[in-house]
PDB file of N, CA, C and O in Angstrom:
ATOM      1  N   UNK A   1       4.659  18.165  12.531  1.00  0.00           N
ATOM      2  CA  UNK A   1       3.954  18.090  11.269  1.00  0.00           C
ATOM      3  C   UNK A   1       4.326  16.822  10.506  1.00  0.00           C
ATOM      4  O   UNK A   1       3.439  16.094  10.060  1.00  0.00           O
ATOM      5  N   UNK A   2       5.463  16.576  10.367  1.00  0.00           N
ATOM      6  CA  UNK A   2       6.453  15.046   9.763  1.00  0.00           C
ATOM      7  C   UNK A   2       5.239  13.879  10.263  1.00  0.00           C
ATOM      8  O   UNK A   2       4.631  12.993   9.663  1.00  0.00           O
ATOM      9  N   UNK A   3       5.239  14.356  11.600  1.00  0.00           N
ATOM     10  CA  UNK A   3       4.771  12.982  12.824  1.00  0.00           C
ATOM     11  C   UNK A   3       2.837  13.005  12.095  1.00  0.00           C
ATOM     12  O   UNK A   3       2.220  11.945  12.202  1.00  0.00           O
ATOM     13  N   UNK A   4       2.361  13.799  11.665  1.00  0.00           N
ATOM     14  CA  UNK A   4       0.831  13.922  11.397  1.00  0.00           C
ATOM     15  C   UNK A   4       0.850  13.176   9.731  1.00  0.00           C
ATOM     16  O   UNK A   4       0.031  12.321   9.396  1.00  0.00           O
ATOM     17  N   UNK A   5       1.882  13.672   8.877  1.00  0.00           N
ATOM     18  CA  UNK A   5       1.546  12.845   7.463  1.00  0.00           C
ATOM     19  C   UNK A   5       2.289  11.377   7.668  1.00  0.00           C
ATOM     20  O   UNK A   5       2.008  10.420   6.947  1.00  0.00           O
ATOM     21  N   UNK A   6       2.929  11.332   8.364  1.00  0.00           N
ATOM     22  CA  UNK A   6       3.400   9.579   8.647  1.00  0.00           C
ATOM     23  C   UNK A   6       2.196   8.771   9.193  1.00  0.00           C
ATOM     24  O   UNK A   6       1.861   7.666   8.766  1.00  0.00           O
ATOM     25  N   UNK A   7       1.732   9.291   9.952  1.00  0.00           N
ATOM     26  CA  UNK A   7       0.034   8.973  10.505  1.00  0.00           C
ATOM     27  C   UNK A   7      -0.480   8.775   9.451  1.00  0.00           C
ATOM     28  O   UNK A   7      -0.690   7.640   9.023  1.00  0.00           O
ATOM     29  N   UNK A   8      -0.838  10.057   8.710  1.00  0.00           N
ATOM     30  CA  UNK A   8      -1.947   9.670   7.677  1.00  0.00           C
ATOM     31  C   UNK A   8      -1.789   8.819   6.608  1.00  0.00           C
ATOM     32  O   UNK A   8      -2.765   8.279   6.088  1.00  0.00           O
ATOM     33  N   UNK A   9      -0.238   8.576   6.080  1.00  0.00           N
ATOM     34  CA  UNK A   9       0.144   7.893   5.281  1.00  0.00           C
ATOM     35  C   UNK A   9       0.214   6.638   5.560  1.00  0.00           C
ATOM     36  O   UNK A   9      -0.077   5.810   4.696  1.00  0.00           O
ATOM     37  N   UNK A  10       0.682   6.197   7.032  1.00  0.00           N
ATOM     38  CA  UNK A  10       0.283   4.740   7.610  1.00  0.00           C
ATOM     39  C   UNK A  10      -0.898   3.928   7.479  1.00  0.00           C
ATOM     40  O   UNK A  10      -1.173   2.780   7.128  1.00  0.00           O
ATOM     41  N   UNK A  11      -1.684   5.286   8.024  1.00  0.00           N
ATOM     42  CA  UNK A  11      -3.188   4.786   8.007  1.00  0.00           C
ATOM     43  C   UNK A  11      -3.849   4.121   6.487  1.00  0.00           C
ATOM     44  O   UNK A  11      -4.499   3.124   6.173  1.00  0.00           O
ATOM     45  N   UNK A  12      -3.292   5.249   5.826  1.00  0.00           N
ATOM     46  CA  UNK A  12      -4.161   5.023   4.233  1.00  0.00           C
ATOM     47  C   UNK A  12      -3.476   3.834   3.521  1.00  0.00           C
ATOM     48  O   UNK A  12      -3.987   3.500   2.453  1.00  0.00           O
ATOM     49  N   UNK A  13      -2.312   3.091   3.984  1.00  0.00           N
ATOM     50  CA  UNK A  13      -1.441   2.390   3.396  1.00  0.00           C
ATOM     51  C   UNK A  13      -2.048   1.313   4.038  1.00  0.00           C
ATOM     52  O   UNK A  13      -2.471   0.373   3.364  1.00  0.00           O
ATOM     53  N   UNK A  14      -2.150   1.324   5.311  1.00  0.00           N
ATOM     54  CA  UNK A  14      -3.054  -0.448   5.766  1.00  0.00           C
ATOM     55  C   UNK A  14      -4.424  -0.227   5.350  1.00  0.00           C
ATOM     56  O   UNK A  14      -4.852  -1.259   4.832  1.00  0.00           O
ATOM     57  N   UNK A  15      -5.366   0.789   5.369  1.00  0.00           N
ATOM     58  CA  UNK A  15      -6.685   0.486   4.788  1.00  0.00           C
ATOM     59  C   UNK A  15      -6.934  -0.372   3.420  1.00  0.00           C
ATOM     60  O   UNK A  15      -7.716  -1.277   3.128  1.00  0.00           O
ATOM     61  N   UNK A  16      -5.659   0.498   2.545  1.00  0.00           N
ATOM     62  CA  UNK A  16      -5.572  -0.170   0.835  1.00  0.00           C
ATOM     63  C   UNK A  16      -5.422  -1.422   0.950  1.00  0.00           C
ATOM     64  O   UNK A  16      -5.971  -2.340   0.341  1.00  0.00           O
ATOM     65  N   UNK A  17      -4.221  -1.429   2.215  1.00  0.00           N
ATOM     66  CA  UNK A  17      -3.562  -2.935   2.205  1.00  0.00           C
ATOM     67  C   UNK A  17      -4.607  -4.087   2.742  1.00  0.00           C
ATOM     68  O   UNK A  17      -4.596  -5.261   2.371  1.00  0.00           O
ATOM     69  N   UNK A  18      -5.428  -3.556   3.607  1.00  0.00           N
ATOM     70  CA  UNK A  18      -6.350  -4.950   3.864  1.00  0.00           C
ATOM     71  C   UNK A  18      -7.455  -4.688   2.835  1.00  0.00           C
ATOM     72  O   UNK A  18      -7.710  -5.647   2.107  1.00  0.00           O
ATOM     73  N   UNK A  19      -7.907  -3.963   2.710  1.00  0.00           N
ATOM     74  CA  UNK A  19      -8.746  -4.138   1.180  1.00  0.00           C
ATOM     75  C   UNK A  19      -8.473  -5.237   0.547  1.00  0.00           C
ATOM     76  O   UNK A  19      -9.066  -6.305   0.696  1.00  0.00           O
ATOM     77  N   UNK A  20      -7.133  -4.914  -0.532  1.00  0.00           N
ATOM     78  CA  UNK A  20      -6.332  -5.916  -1.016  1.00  0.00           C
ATOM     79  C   UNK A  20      -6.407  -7.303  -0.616  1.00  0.00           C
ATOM     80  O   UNK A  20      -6.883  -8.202  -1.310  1.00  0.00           O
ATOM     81  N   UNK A  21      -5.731  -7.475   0.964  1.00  0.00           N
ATOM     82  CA  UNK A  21      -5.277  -8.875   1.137  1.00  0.00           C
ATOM     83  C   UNK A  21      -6.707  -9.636   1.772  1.00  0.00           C
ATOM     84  O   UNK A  21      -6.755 -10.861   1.885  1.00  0.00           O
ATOM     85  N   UNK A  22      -8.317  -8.381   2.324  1.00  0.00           N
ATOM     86  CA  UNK A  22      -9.252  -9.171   2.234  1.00  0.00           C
ATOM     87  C   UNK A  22      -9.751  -9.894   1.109  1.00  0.00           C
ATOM     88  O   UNK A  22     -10.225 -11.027   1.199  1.00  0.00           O
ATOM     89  N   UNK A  23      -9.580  -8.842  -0.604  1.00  0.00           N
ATOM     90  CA  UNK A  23     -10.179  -9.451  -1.254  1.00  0.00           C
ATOM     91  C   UNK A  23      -9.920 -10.742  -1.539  1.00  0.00           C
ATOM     92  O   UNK A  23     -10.608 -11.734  -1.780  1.00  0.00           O
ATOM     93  N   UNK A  24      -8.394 -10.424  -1.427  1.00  0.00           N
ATOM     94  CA  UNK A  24      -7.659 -11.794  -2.192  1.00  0.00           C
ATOM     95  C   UNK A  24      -7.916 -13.078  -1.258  1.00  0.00           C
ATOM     96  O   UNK A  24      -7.858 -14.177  -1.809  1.00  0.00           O
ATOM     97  N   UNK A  25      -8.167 -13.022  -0.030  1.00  0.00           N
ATOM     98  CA  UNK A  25      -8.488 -13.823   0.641  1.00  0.00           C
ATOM     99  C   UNK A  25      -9.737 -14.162   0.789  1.00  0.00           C
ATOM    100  O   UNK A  25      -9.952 -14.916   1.738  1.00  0.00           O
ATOM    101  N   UNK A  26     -10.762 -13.801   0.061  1.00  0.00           N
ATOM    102  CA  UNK A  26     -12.518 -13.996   0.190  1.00  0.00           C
ATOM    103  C   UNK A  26     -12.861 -13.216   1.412  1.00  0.00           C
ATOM    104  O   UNK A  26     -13.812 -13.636   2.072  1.00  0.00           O
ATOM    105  N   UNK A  27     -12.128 -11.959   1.891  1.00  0.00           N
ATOM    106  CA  UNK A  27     -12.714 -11.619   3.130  1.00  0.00           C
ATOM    107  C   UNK A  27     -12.633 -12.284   4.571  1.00  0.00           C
ATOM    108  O   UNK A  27     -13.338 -12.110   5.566  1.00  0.00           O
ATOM    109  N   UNK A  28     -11.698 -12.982   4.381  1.00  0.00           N
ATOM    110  CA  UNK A  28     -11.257 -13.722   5.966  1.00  0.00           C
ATOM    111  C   UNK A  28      -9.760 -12.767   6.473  1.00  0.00           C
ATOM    112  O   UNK A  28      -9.126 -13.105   7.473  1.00  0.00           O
ATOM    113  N   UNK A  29      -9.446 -11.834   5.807  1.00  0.00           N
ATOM    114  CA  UNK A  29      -8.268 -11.499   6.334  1.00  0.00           C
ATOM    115  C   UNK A  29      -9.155 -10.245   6.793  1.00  0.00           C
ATOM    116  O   UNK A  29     -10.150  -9.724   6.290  1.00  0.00           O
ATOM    117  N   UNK A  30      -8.191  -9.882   8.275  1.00  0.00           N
ATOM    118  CA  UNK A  30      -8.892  -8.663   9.104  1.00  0.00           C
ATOM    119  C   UNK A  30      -7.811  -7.668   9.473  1.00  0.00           C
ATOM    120  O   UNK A  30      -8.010  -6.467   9.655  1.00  0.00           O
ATOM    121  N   UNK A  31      -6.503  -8.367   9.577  1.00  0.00           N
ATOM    122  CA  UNK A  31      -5.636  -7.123   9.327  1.00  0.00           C
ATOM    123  C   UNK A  31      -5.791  -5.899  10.451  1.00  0.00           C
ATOM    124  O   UNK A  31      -5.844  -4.677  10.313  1.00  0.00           O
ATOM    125  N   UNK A  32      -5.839  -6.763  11.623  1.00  0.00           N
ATOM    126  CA  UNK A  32      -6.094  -5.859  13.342  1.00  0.00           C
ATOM    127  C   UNK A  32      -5.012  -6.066  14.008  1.00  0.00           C
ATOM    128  O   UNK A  32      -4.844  -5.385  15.019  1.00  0.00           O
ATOM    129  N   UNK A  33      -4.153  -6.899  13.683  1.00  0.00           N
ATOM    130  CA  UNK A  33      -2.913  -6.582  15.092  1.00  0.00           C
ATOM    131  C   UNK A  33      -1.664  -7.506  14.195  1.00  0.00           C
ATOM    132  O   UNK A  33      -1.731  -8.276  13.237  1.00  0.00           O
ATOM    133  N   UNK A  34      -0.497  -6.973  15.070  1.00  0.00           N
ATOM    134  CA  UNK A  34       0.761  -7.541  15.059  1.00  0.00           C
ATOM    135  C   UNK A  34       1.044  -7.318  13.521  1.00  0.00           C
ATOM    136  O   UNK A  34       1.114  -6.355  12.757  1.00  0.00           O
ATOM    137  N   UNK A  35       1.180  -8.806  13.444  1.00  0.00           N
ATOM    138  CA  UNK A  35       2.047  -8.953  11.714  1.00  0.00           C
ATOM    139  C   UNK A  35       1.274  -8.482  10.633  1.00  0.00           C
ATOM    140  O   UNK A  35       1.694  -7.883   9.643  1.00  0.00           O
ATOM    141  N   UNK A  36      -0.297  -8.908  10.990  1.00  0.00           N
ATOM    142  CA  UNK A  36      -0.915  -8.842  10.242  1.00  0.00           C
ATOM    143  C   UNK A  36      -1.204  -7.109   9.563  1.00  0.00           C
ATOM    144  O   UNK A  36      -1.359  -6.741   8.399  1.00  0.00           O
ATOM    145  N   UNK A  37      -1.184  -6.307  10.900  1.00  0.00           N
ATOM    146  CA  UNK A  37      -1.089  -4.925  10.356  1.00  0.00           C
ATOM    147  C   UNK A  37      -0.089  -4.382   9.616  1.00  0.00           C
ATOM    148  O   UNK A  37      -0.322  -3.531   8.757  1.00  0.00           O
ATOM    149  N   UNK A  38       1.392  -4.929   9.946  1.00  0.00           N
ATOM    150  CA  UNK A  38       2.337  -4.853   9.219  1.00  0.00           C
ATOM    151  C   UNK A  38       2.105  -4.939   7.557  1.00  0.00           C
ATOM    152  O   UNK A  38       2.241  -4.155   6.618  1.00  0.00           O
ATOM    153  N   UNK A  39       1.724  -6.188   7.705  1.00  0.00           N
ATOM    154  CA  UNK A  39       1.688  -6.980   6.649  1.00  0.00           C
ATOM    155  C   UNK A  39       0.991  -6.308   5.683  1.00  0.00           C
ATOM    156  O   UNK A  39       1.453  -6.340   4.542  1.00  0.00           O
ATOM    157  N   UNK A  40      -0.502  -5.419   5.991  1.00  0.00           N
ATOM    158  CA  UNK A  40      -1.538  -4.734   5.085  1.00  0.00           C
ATOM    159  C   UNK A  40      -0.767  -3.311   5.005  1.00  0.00           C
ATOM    160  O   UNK A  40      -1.199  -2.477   4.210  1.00  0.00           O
ATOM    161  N   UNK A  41       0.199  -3.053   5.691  1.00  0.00           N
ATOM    162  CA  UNK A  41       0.613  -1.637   5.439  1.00  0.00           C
ATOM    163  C   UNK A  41       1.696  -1.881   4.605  1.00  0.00           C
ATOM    164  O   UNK A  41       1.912  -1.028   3.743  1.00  0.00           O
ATOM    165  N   UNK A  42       2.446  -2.875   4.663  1.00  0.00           N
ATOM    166  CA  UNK A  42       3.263  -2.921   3.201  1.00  0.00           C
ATOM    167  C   UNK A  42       2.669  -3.270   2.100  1.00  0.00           C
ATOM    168  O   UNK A  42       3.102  -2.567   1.187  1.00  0.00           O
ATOM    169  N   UNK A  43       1.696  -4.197   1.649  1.00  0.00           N
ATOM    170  CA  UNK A  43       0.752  -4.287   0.975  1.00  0.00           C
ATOM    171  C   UNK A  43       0.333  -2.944   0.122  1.00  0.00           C
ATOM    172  O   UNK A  43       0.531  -2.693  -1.066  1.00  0.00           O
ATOM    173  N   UNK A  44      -0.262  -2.234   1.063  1.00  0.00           N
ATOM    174  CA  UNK A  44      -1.056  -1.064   0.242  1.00  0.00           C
ATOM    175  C   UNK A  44       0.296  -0.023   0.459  1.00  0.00           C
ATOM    176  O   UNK A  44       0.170   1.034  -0.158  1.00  0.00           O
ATOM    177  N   UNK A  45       1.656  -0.173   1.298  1.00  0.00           N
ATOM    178  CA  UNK A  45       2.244   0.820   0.747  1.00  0.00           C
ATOM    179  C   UNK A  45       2.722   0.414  -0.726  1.00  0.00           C
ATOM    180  O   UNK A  45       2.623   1.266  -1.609  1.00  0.00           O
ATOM    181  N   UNK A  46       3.362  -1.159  -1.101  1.00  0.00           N
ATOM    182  CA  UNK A  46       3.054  -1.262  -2.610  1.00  0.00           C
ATOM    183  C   UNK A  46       2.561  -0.810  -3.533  1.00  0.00           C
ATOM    184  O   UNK A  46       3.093  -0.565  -4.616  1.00  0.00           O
ATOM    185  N   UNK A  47       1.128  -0.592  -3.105  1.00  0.00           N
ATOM    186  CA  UNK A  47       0.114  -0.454  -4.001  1.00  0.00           C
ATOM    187  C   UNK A  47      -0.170   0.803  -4.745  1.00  0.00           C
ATOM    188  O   UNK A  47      -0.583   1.066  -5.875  1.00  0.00           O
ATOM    189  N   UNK A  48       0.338   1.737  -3.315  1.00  0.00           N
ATOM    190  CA  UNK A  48       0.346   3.083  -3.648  1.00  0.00           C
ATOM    191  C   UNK A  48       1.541   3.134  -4.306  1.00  0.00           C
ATOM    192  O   UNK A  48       1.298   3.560  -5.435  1.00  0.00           O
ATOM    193  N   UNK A  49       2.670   2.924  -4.183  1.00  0.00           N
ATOM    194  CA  UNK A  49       3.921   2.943  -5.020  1.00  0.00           C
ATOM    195  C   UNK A  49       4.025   2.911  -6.216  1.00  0.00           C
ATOM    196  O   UNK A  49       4.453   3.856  -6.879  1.00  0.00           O
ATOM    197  N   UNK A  50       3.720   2.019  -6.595  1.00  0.00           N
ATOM    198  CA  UNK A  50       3.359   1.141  -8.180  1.00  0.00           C
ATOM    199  C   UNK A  50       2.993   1.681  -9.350  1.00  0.00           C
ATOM    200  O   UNK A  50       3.393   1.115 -10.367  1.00  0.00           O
ATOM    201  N   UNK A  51       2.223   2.794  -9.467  1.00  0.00           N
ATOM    202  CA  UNK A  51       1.687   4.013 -10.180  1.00  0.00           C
ATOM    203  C   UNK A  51       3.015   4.594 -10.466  1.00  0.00           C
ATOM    204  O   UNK A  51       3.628   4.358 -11.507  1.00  0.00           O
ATOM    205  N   UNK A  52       3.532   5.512  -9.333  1.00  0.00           N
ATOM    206  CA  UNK A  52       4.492   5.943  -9.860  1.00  0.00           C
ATOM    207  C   UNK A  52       5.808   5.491 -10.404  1.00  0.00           C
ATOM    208  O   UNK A  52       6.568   6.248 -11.008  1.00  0.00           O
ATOM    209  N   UNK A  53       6.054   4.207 -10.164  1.00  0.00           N
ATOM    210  CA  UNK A  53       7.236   3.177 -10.870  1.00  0.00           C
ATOM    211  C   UNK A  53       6.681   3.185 -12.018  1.00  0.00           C
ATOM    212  O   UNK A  53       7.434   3.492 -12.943  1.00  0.00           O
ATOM    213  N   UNK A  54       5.524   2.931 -12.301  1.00  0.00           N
ATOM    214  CA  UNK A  54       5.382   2.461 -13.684  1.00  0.00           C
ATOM    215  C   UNK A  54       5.330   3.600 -14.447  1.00  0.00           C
ATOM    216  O   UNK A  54       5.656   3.371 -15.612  1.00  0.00           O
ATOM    217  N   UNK A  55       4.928   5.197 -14.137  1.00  0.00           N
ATOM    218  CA  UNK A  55       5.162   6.398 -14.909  1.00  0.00           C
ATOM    219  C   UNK A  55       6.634   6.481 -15.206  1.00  0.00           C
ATOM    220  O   UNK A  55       7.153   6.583 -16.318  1.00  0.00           O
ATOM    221  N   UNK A  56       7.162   6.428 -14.154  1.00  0.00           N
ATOM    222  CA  UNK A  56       8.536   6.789 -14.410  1.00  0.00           C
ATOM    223  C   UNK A  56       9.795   5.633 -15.255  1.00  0.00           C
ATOM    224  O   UNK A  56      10.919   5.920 -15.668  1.00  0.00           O
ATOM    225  N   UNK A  57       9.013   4.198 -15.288  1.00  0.00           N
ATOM    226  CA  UNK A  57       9.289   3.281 -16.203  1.00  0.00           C
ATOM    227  C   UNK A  57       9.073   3.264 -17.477  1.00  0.00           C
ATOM    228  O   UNK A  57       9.542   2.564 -18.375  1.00  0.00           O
ATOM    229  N   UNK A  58       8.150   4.287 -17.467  1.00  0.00           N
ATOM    230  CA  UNK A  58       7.433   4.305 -19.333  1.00  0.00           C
ATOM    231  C   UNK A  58       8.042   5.540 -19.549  1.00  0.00           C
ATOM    232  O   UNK A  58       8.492   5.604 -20.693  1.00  0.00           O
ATOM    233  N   UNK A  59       8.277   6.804 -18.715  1.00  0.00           N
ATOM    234  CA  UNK A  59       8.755   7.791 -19.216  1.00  0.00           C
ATOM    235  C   UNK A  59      10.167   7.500 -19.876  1.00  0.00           C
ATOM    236  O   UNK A  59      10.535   7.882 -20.986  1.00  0.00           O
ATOM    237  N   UNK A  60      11.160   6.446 -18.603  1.00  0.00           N
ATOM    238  CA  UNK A  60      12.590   5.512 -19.345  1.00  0.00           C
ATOM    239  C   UNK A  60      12.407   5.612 -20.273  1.00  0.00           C
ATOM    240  O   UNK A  60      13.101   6.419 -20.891  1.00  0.00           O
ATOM    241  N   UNK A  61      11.252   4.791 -21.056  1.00  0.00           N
ATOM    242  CA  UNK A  61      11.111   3.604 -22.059  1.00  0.00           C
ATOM    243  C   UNK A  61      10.811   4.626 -23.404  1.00  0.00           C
ATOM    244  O   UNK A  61      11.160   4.455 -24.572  1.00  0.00           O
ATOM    245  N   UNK A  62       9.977   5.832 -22.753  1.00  0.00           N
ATOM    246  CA  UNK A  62       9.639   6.616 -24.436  1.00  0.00           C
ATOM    247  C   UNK A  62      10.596   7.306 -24.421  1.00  0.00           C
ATOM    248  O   UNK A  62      10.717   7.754 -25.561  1.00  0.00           O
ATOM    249  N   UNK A  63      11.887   7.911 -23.374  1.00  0.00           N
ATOM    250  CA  UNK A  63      12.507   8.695 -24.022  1.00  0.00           C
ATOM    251  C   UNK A  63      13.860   7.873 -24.552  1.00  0.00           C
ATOM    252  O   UNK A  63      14.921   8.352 -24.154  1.00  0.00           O
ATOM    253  N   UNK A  64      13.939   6.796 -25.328  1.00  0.00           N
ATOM    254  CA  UNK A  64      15.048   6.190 -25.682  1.00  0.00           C
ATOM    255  C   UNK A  64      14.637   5.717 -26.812  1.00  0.00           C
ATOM    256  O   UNK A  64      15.396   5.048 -27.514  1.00  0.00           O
TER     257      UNK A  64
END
């Protein structure tokens, strides 16, 4: 079961991630092999991250 949401979470983390690094690139980035898949899955795992840093940065920030 571990092995099926690491899948799905991989997956959804390079889709975001080449989204991302196509837009930013005008759509020349394709984000199909090697580094480059790497590269879009840390990307959009960022991306997905980021939300919750910043809740839990403002929650810091209002309770002080």
């Amino acid at each position: 079961m571990d092995f099926i949401s690491d899948v799905a979470i991989n997956l959804l983390a390079h889709r975001i991630g080449s989204r991302v690094l196509a837009f930013l690139s005008g759509g020349r980035f394709q984000g199909e092999r090697g580094f480059a898949w790497g590269f879009a899955v840390a990307v959009g795992g960022l991306v997905l991250i980021v939300p919750l840093v910043a809740f839990i940065a403002w929650m810091i920030h209002t309770g002080s």
